[in-house]
N, C-alpha and C positions, 0 to 999 in steps of 0.2 A: 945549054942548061940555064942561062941565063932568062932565054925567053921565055921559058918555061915558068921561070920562077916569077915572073913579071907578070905572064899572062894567069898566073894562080891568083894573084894579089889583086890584079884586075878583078877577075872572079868571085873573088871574097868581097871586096869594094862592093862589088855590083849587088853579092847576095845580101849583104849586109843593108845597104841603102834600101832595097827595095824590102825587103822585114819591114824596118823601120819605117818604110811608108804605109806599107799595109795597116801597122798596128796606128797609126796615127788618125789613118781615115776612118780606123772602125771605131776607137775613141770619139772622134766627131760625129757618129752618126747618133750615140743618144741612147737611150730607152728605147726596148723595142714597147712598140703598141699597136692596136689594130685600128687601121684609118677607116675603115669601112661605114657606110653612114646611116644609123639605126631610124633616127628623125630628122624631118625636116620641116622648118615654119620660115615663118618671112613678116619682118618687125616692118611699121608703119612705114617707115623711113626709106623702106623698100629693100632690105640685107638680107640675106640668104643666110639660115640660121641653122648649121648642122649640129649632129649631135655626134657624137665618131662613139664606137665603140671601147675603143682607148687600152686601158689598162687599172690597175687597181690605184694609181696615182690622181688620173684624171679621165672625164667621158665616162660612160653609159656603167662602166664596168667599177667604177669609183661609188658614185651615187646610188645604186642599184641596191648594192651591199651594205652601204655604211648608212646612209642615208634613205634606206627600203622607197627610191621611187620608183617604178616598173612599169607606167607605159606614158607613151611617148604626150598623152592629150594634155597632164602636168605642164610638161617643157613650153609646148605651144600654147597652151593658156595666159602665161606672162610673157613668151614670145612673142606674141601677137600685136603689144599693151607696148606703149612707148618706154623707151628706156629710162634706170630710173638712174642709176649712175652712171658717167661717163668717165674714164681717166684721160682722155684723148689720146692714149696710146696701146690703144687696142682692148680695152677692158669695156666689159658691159654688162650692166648688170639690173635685169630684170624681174621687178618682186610683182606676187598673183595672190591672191585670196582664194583657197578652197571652202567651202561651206556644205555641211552635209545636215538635209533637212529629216526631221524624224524628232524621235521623243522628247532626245535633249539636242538640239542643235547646236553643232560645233563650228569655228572658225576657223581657219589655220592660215597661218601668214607662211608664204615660201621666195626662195628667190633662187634666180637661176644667173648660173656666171657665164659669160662666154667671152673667149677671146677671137675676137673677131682680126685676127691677121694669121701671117704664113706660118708664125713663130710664137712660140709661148714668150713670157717674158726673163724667163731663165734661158733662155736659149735651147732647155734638151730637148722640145717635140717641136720636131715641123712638119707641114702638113703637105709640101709640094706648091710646084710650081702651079699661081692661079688659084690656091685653096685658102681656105680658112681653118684653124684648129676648131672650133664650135666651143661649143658646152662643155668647159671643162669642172660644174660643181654644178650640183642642185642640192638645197637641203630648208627644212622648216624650220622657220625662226620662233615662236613661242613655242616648243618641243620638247621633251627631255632629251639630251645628244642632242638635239637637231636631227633627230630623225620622224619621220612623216609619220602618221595613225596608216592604220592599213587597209581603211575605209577609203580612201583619196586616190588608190588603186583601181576601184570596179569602175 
C-alpha cells in the first residue's frame, strides 16, 4: 500500500511539474504574428530589409490599416536611401519624400521603422534563428493621424 501511495505522489509530482512547464513556455513564446515576408529592399549599407506581415501591433498588417500604406514601392523607396536614424541597438529608421505631380502638386514626408535584429526591443516578437524582425511601422509625417493620402498608393 505503501508503494502505491508513493508511486501516486510521484505521479502527481510529475503531472504537476510538467503543467507547469508547458504553461511557462507558451508564456514565453509572445504574440502570435505572421513572419511571412510581403517586401523585400536592401539599404545602401548592404542589409536585407523585410517587411513580415506581422499582426495589428507591428509589420504589414499594423501600417496597412492604421496608416493606409498598401504596396510595398513606399517601403523601398526610403529603404533604398541611407539610414536616417540609428539607435545602435537595432532600431532604424528611414524617412522618403513622395510627391505627386498634377494640378496642385503635393509633398508628403514618410518614414519607415525597422528593427533590424532577431528580437523586438520588448522582447515579445522574434523572428528566428538567422532573421531579422523588418519593418515594424510606416506612417506620414505632415498628415492628419499620420496616415498617408491615397494617391501615394497607385
Amino acid at each position: 500500500m505503501q508503494k502505491i501511495t508513493a508511486m501516486a505522489a510521484t505521479c502527481l509530482f510529475t503531472a504537476t511539474l510538467v503543467s507547469g512547464t508547458t504553461q511557462t513556455a507558451q508564456a514565453a513564446a509572445g504574440p502570435a504574428w505572421n513572419k511571412t515576408v510581403r517586401c523585400k529592399g536592401t539599404d545602401p549599407s548592404g542589409r536585407h530589409i523585410v517587411t513580415r506581415i506581422g499582426n495589428a501591433q507591428l509589420g504589414w498588417n499594423h501600417f496597412t490599416h492604421r496608416h493606409n500604406i498598401r504596396v510595398c514601392k513606399i517601403i523601398n523607396g526610403a529603404v533604398t536611401d541611407k539610414v536616417d536614424r540609428n539607435d545602435h541597438h537595432g532600431r532604424l529608421e528611414y524617412d522618403g519624400v513622395a510627391v505627386e505631380n498634377g494640378g496642385t502638386p503635393q509633398r508628403v514626408r514618410f518614414t519607415v521603422i525597422v528593427q533590424y535584429s532577431r528580437l523586438t526591443k520588448d522582447r515579445q516578437y522574434n523572428a528566428g534563428k538567422g532573421q531579422t524582425i523588418g519593418v515594424v511601422n510606416a506612417y506620414c509625417r505632415n498628415q492628419p493621424n499620420n496616415k498617408c493620402p491615397a494617391w501615394m498608393n497607385k
